[in-house]
C-alpha positions in Angstrom: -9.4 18.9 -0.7 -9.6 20.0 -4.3 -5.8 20.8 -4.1 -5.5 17.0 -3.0 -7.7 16.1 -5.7 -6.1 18.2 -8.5 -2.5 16.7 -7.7 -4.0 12.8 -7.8 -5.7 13.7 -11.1 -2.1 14.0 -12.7 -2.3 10.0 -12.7 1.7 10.4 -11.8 2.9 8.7 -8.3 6.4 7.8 -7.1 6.3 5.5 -4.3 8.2 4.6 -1.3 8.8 1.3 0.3 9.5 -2.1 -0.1 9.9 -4.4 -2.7 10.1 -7.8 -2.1 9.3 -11.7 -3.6 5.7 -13.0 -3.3 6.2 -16.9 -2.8 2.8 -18.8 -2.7 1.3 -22.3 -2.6 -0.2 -23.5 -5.8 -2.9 -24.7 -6.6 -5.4 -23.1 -4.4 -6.1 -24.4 -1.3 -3.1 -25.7 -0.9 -0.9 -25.6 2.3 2.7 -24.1 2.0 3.8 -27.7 4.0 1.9 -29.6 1.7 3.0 -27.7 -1.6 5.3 -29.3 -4.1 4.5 -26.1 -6.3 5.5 -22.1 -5.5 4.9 -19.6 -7.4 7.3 -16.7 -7.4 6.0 -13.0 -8.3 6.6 -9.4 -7.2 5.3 -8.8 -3.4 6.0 -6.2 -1.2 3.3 -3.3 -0.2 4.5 -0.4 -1.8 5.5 -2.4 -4.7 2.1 -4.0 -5.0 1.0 -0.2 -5.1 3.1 0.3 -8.0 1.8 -2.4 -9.7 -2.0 -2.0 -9.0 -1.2 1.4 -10.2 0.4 1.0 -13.2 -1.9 -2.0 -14.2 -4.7 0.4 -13.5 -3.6 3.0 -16.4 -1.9 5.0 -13.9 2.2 5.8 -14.0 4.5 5.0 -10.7 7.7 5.0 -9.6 9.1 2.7 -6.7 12.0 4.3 -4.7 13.7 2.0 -2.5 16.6 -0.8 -2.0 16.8 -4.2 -2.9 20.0 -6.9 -2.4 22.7 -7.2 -5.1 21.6 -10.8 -5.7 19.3 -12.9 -8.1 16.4 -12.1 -5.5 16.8 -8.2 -5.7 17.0 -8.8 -9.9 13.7 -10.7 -9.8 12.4 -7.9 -8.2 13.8 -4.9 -10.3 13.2 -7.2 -13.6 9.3 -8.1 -12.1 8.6 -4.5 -11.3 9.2 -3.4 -15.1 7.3 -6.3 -16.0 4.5 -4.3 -14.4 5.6 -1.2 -15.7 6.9 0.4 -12.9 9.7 2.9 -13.3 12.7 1.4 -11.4 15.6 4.3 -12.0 15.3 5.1 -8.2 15.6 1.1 -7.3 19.0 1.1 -6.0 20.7 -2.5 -5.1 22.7 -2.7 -1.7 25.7 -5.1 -1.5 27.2 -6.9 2.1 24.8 -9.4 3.7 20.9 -6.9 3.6 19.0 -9.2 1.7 15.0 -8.6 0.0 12.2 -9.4 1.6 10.4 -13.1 0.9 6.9 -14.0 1.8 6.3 -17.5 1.3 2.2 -17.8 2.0 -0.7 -19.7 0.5 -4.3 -19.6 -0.6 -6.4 -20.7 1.7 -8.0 -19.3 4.7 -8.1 -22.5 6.8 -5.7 -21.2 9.3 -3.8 -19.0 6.6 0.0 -19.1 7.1 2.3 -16.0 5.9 6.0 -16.6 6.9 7.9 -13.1 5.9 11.5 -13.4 5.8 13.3 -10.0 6.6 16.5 -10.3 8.3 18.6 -7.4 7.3 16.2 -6.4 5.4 17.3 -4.3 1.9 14.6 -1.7 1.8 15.8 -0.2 5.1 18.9 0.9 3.6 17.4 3.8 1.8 19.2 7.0 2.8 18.9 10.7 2.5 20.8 11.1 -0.4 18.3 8.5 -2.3 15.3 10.6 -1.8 17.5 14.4 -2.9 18.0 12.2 -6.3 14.3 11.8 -7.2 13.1 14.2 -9.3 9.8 15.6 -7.5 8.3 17.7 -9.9 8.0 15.0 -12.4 4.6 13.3 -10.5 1.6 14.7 -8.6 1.8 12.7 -5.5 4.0 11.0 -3.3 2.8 7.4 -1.3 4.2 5.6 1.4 3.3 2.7 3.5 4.2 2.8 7.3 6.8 0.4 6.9 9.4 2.3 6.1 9.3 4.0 9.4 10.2 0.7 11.4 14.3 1.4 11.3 16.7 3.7 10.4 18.2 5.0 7.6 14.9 4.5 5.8 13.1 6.3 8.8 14.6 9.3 8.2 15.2 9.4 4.9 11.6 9.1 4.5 11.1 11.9 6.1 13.4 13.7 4.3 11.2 12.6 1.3 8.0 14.4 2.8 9.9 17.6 3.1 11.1 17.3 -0.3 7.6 16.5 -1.2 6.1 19.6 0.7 8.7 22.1 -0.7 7.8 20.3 -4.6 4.3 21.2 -3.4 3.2 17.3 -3.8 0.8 16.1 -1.3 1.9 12.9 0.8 -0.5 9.7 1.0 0.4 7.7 3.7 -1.1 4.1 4.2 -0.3 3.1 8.1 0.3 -0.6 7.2 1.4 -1.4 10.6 3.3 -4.5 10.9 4.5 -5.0 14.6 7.4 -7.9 13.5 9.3 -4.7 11.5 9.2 -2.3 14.8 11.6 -2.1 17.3 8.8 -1.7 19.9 5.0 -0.6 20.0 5.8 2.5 21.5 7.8 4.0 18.5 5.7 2.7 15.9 3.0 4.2 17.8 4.8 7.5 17.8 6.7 7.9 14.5 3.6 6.6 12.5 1.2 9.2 14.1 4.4 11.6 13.4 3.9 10.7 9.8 0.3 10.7 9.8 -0.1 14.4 10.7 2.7 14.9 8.3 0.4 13.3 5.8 -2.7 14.8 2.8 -4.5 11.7 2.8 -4.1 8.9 5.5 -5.4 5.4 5.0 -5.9 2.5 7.8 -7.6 0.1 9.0 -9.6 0.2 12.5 -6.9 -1.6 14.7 -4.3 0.3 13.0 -6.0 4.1 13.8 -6.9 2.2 17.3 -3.1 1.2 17.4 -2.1 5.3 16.7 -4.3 6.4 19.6 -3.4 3.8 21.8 -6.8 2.1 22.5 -9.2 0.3 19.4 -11.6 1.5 20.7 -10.1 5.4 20.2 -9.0 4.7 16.7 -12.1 6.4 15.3 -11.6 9.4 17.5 -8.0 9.3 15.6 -9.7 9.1 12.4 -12.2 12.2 12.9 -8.9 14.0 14.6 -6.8 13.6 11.9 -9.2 14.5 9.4 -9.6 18.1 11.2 -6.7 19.6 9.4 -7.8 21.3 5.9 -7.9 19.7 3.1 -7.1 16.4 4.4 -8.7 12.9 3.4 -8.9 10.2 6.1 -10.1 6.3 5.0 -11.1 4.3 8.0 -11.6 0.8 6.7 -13.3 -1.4 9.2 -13.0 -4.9 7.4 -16.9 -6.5 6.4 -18.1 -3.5 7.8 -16.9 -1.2 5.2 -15.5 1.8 5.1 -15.6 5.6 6.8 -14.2 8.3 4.4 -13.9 11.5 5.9 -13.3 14.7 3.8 -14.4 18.2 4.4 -16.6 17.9 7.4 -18.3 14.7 5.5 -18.3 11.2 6.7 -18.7 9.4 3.5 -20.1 5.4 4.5 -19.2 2.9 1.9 -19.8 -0.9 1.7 -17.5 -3.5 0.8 -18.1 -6.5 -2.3 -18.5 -9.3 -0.3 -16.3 -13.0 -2.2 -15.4 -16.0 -1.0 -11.7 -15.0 -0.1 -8.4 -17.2 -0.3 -5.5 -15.0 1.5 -6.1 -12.0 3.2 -2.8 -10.3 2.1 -3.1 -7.8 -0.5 -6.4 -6.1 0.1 -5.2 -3.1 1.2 -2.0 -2.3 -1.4 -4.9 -3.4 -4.3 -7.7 -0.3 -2.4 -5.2 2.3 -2.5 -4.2 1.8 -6.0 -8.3 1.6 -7.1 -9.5 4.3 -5.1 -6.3 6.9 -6.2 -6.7 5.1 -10.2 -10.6 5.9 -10.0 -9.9 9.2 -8.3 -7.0 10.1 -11.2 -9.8 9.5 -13.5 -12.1 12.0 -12.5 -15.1 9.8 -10.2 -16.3 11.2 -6.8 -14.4 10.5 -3.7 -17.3 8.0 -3.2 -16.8 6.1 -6.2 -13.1 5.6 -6.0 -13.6 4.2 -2.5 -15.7 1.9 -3.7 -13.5 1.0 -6.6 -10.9 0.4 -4.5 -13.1 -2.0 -2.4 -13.9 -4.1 -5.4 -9.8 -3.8 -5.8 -9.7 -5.2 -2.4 -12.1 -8.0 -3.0 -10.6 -9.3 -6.5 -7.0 -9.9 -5.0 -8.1 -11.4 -2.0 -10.1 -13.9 -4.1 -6.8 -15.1 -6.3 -3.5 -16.7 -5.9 -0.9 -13.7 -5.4 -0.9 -9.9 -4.8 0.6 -8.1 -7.7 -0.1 -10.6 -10.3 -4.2 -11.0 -9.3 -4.6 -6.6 -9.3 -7.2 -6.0 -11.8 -6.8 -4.7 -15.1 -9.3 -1.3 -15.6 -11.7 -4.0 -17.8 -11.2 -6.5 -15.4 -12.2 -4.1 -12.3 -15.7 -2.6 -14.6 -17.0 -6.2 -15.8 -16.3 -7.2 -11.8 -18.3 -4.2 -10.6 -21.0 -4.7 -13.3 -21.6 -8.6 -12.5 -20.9 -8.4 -8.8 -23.9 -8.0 -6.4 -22.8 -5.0 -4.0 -21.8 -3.0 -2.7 -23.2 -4.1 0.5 -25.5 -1.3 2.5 -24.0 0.5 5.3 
C-alpha cells in the first residue's frame, strides 16, 4: 500500500473519461418542467474529478473527446476555468455529440435526463492514450464509464498498460451506469476485468453487488478484491458509511449527514477529497472521511463541479459540522 500511497502523494493525476454539460433547474427546489431558469456548468464524472481535484490544490489532466461544436467549447473552455489541463482533450467532428444532463435540485422525485446519443467521449482511441505523457503524474483515474463501448473500451485499457509499464498505479471508480452498456452481462464482466486491473477500486454497495452478480455478494467482492497486495478497496454503503479495506484492515467510517438536494455528484466530489486529503499526507482514515464531507457539501448545492469545495471551504465544513456519524 505505501507504494499506492507514495504515487497519490505526488498530488499529479491525469484522468480518463467524460466530459460533458451540467444543465440544472434554478433556484432550488425547483422542477426542470417548471424551470424558466438553467444553469449551465461543467458535468461529467471524470471531469467533475478534475475539477474537485484541481479545486482541492491538487493538479489533473482530463483525457478524453468532446464534439467539434459550441457544446464541446463550453466544455474545454469550463474545464480550464477549473484549472484542469486540457492538451489531451481532443474534439471529434461528424454527428458524436457531448454529453448533457439537464437535472434539478430537489429530491421530491429528483429527475436527471442524460442526453448521450453518439456520445463524444467514446471516441477516444489507442493512439490518444500512446500521446499522454505518463511520467509526468503519479496516478492514473478512471470511472467505469468508459468501458460501456468501443473505441474508448479498449483504448482504456491500453491506458492501464501504459500506466503499469510508467509504473503509475490505476484508481478505478466503478460508476456503473446501466443506460451506457450494451447489456448487464458485459458491464458485469469488463468492469470486474478492470477492477482486478486496478490499485485502488471505489464503489458503492449495488455496484460491488452488480460485479459479483448478487447485492447481497458485493461485500464478498469487496473483501476479494482487496486480497491482492497493496491494493485499497472503498465500499461505500450510502447513510451507512463507508468500509475501507487496506492491508488486512477494514477501516469503518461514517458519513456527514445534510439535508440533500440532488443526489448526483457525491461520489466524483469523495474521490477527489479522499485522494486531495491522501496527497496531503492524512491517514487513509482521514481522507475517507474527507471525502465524505466532499460528498455531503455537493449533494447539498445546485450543480456538481461548481458546488466542490474549496480546501477552506471543506476544513470550516468539517469544523462546524456535527459528524461524522458512529459506525
Amino acid at each position: 500500500m505505501s507504494t499506492l500511497i507514495d504515487a497519490i502523494r505526488k498530488n499529479k493525476f491525469v484522468v480518463f473519461g467524460r466530459a460533458g454539460m451540467d444543465m440544472f433547474a434554478t433556484p432550488i427546489g425547483t422542477k426542470s418542467e417548471q424551470a424558466d431558469v438553467f444553469q449551465a456548468d461543467l458535468g461529467g464524472s471524470s471531469a467533475n474529478i478534475c475539477a474537485g481535484l484541481c479545486k482541492l490544490g491538487s493538479q489533473s489532466a482530463l483525457v478524453t473527446s468532446v464534439s467539434d461544436d459550441a457544446v464541446g467549447r463550453f466544455c474545454i473552455n469550463k474545464l480550464q476555468h477549473y484549472g484542469v489541463d486540457t492538451q489531451y482533450v481532443r474534439s471529434v467532428g461528424g454527428e458524436y455529440r457531448t454529453s448533457l444532463a439537464v437535472y434539478e435540485s430537489s429530491m421530491d422525485d429528483f429527475q436527471n435526463v442524460i442526453y448521450r446519443n453518439g456520445a463524444a467521449d467514446f471516441q477516444v482511441t489507442p493512439e490518444d492514450m500512446d500521446r499522454v505523457d505518463y511520467s509526468a503524474y503519479g496516478a492514473l483515474i478512471t470511472a467505469g464509464t468508459v468501458f460501456a463501448a468501443e473505441p474508448s473500451r479498449g483504448a482504456t485499457f491500453r491506458a492501464f498498460e501504459n500506466a503499469r509499464a510508467a509504473g503509475l498505479p490505476v484508481l478505478f471508480d466503478i460508476d456503473y451506469r446501466p443506460y451506457s452498456w450494451p447489456s448487464a452481462e458485459v458491464a458485469s464482466d469488463v468492469l470486474t476485468r478492470a477492477g482486478e486491473a486496478s490499485d485502488m477500486i471505489i464503489g458503492n454497495d449495488e455496484e460491488f453487488g452488480f460485479m459479483a452478480g448478487s447485492l447481497d455478494k458485493g461485500l464478498d467482492m469487496a473483501r476479494h478484491l482487496a486480497q491482492r497486495n497493496g491494493r485499497i478497496v472503498i465500499y461505500k454503503m450510502g447513510a451507512q458509511g463507508a468500509i475501507t479495506f487496506a492491508e488486512g484492515q477494514e477501516i469503518r467510517t461514517g458519513i456527514f449527514p445534510v439535508t440533500p438536494v440532488k443526489p448526483n455528484g457525491a461520489g466524483d466530489s469523495f474521490m477527489a477529497g479522499l485522494l486531495a486529503g491522501l496527497a496531503e499526507g492524512r491517514t487513509l482514515r482521514d481522507a475517507v472521511l474527507r471525502g465524505s464531507a466532499c460528498a455531503a457539501i455537493v449533494v447539498s448545492k445546485a450543480g456538481c463541479a461548481p458546488a466542490m469545495p474549496t480546501p477552506d471551504q471543506l476544513d470550516k465544513f468539517i469544523a462546524a459540522h456535527d459528524g461524522p456519524t458512529e459506525v
